[in-house]
C-alpha positions in Angstrom: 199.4 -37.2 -17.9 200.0 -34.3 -20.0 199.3 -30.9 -18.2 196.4 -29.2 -19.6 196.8 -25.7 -21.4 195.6 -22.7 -20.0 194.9 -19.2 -20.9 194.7 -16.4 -18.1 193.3 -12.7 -18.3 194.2 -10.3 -15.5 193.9 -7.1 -14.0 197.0 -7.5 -12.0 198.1 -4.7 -10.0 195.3 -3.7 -7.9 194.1 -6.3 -5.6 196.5 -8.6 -4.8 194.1 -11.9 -5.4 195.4 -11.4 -8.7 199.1 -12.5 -8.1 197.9 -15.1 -5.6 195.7 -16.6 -8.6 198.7 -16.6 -10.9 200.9 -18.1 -8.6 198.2 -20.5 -7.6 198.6 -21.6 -11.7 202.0 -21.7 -11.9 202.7 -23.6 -8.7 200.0 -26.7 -10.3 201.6 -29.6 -11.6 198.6 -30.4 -13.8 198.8 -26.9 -15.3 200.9 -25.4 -18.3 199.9 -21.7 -18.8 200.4 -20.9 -22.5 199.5 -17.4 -22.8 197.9 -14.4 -20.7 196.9 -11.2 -21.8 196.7 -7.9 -19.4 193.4 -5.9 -19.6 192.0 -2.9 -18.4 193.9 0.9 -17.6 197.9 0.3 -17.8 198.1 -3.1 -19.2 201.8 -2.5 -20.1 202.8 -2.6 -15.8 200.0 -5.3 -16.0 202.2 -7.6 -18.4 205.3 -6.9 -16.3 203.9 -8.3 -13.1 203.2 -11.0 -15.1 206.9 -11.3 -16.9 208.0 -11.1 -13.6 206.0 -14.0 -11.5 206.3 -16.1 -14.5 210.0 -16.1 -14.5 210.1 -16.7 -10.6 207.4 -19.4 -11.2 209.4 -21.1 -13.8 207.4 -20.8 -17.2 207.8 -18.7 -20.0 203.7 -18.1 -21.4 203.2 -15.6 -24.2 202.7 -12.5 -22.2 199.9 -9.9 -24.2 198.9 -6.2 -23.2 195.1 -6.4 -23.8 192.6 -3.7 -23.7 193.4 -0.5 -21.8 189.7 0.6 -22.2 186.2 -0.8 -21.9 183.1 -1.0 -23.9 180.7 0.5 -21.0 178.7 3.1 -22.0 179.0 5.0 -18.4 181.6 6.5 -17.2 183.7 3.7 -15.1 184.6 5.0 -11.4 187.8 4.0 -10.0 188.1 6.1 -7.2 186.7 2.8 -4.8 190.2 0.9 -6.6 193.4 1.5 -4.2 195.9 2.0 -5.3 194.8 3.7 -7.6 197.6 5.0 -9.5 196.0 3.7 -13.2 194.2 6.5 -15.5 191.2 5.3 -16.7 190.8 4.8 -21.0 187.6 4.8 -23.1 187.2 1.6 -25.5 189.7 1.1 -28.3 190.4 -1.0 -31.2 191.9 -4.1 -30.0 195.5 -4.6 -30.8 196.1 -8.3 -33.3 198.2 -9.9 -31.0 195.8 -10.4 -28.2 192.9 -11.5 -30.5 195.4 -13.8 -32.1 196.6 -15.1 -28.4 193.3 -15.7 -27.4 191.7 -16.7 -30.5 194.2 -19.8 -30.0 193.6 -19.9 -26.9 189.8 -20.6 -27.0 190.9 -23.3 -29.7 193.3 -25.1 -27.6 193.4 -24.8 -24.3 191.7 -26.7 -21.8 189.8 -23.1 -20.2 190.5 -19.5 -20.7 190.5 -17.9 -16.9 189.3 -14.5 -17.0 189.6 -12.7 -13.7 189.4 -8.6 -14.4 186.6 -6.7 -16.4 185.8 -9.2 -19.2 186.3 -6.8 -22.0 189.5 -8.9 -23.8 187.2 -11.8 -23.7 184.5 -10.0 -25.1 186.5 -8.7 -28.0 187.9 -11.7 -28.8 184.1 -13.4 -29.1 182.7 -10.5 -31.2 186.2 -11.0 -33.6 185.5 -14.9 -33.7 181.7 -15.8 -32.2 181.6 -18.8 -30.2 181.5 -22.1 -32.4 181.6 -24.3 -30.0 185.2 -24.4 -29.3 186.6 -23.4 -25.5 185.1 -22.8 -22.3 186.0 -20.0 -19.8 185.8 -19.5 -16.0 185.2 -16.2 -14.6 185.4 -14.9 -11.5 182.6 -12.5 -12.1 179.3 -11.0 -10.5 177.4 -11.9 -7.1 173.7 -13.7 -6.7 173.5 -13.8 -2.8 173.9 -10.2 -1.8 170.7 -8.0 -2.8 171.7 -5.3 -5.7 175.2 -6.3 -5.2 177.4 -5.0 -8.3 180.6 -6.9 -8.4 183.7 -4.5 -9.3 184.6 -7.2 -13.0 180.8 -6.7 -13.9 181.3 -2.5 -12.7 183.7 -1.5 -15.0 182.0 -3.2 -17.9 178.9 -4.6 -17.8 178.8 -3.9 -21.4 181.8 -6.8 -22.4 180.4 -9.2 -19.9 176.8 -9.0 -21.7 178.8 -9.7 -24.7 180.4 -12.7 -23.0 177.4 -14.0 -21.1 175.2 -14.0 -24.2 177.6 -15.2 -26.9 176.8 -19.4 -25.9 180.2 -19.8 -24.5 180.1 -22.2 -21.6 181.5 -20.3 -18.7 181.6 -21.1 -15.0 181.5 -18.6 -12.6 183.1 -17.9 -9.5 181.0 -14.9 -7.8 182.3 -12.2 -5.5 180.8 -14.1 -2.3 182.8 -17.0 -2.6 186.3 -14.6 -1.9 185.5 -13.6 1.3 184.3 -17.0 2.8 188.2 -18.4 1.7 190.1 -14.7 3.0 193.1 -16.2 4.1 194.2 -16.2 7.7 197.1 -15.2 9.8 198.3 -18.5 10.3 198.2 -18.9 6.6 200.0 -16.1 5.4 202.6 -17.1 8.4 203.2 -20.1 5.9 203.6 -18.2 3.4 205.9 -16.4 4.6 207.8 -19.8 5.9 208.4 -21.1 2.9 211.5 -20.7 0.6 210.3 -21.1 -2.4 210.5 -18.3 -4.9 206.9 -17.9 -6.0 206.0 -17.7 -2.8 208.5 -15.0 -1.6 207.8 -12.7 -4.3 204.0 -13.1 -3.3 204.8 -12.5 0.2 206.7 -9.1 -1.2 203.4 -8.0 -3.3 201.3 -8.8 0.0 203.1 -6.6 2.3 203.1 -4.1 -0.8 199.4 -4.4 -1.2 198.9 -4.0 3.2 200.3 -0.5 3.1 197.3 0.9 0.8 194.3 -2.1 1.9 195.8 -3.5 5.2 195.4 -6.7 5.9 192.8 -7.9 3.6 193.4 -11.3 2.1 190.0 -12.2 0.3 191.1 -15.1 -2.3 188.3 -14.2 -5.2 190.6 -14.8 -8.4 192.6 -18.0 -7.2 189.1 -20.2 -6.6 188.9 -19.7 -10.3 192.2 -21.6 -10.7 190.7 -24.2 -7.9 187.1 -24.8 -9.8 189.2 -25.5 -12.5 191.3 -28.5 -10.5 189.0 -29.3 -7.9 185.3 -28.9 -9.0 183.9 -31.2 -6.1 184.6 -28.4 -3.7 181.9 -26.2 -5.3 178.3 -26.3 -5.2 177.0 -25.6 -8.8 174.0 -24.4 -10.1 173.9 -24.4 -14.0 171.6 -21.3 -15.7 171.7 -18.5 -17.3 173.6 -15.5 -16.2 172.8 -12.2 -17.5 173.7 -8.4 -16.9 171.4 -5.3 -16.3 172.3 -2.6 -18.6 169.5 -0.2 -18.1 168.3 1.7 -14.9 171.1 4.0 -12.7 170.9 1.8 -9.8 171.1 -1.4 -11.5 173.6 -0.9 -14.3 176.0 -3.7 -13.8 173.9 -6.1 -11.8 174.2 -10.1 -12.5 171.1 -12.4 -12.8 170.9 -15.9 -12.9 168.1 -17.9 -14.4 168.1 -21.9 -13.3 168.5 -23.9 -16.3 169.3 -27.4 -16.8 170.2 -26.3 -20.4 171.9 -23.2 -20.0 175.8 -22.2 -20.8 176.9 -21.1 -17.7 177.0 -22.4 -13.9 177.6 -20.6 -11.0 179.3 -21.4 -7.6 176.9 -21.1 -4.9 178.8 -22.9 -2.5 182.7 -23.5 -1.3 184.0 -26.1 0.9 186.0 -22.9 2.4 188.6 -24.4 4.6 189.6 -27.7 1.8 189.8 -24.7 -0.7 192.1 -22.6 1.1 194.3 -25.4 2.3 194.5 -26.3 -1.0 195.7 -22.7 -2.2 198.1 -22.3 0.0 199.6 -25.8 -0.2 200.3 -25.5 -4.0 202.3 -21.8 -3.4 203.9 -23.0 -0.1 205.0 -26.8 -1.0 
């Protein structure tokens, strides 16, 4: 069978679920990944993460800088973000060649995977509005914890209402699913057992990432990359998601409306210990 075509947008840099979600990608069989664009602060160091685990992991994908800034109207705080060596950029015109990469993409590949602030996605769907081509999944927003603001939603609430509300169908991997697959010591002992090249470099970028957040491991981005493969190991619940953009306290929070006929479906649920094995398999083996 002919892998599938895939599109991923990332914030890579900061947390290091990022990298694992990327090497999670390119360590799939059933996977090709044709293109992914950078987004949000220094998308140029972004896209060179990305060069670089792409050449380790074997594939050559067309490799964008996206959007340095976002379309919220408040000012985004970083200062929660560690490291946090990025400067932080209002909204700008998008550059052509990530519109163009991700128009294509939304036209030919099997999902786009957007897994930082959703403002290149947004773009791209105010550029072209959704015609009934593509699907995305997003890890993006929380519905269990009470007045929870996920960090995606956070930095701009303003390009995810844009997303949420343009009819594209997206699944949604919410921030409570990360911590209930956090890797654990005997895992990243694997990891760090294994000769392959993607998963050395990860190991490096892990032990990079410990000195400023030690020892936390919580796999949000890469269950993205495993709703994608292995659906059955999600509970969904198909609605309507939508963002708050009004009050000071609740600026940035997801909602989700149950509806048989709505766009989007949320994970409520992970078979946590078949979804982890199944991460850490793929980059080990």
């Amino acid at each position: 069978m002919k892998p599938l075509a895939v599109h991923l947008d990332t914030d890579i840099g900061d947390d290091i679920d990022d990298a694992f979600c990327l090497a999670l990608m390119l360590s799939s069989p059933e996977l090709t990944v044709t293109s992914v664009s950078t987004v949000f602060m220094n998308t140029a160091v972004r896209a060179d993460l990305v060069s670089e685990m792409c050449k380790v992991g074997g594939q050559s994908p067309v490799v964008v800088e996206g959007l340095q800034g976002v379309m919220a109207s408040r000012p985004v705080d970083v200062s929660t973000r560690k490291p946090n060596h990025l400067a932080s950029k209002t909204y700008e015109r998008p550059a052509a060649d990530v519109l163009k990469v991700l128009d294509h993409a939304r036209r030919v590949c099997e999902a786009v995977l957007t897994i930082g602030p959703m403002t290149d996605l947004a773009a791209s769907l105010l550029a072209r509005p959704y015609d009934g081509s593509g699907r995305a999944i997003a890890m993006a927003g929380e519905f269990q914890r009470s007045r929870h603001i996920e960090w995606n939603i956070r930095v701009d609430p303003e390009a995810a209402a844009v997303c949420f509300n343009s009819g594209l169908p997206i699944d949604l991997i919410p921030w409570s699913i990360g911590p209930a697959v956090k890797l654990r010591p005997q895992d990243v002992d694997r990891i760090r057992a294994s000769s392959k090249p993607i998963a050395k470099l990860l190991l490096n970028y892990l032990e990079q990432f410990w000195k400023h957040v030690p020892n936390k491991t919580n796999m949000y981005d890469p269950m993205t990359v495993v709703a994608l493969l292995r659906p059955d190991l999600f509970t969904w619940e198909r609605g309507r998601v939508t963002v708050e953009l009004r009050g000071d306290a609740t600026y940035g929070m997801t909602n989700f409306n149950h509806d048989e006929a709505g766009p989007h479906r949320v994970a409520m649920d992970v078979k946590a210990d078949e979804a982890r094995a199944f991460l850490v398999d793929r980059i080990c083996t």
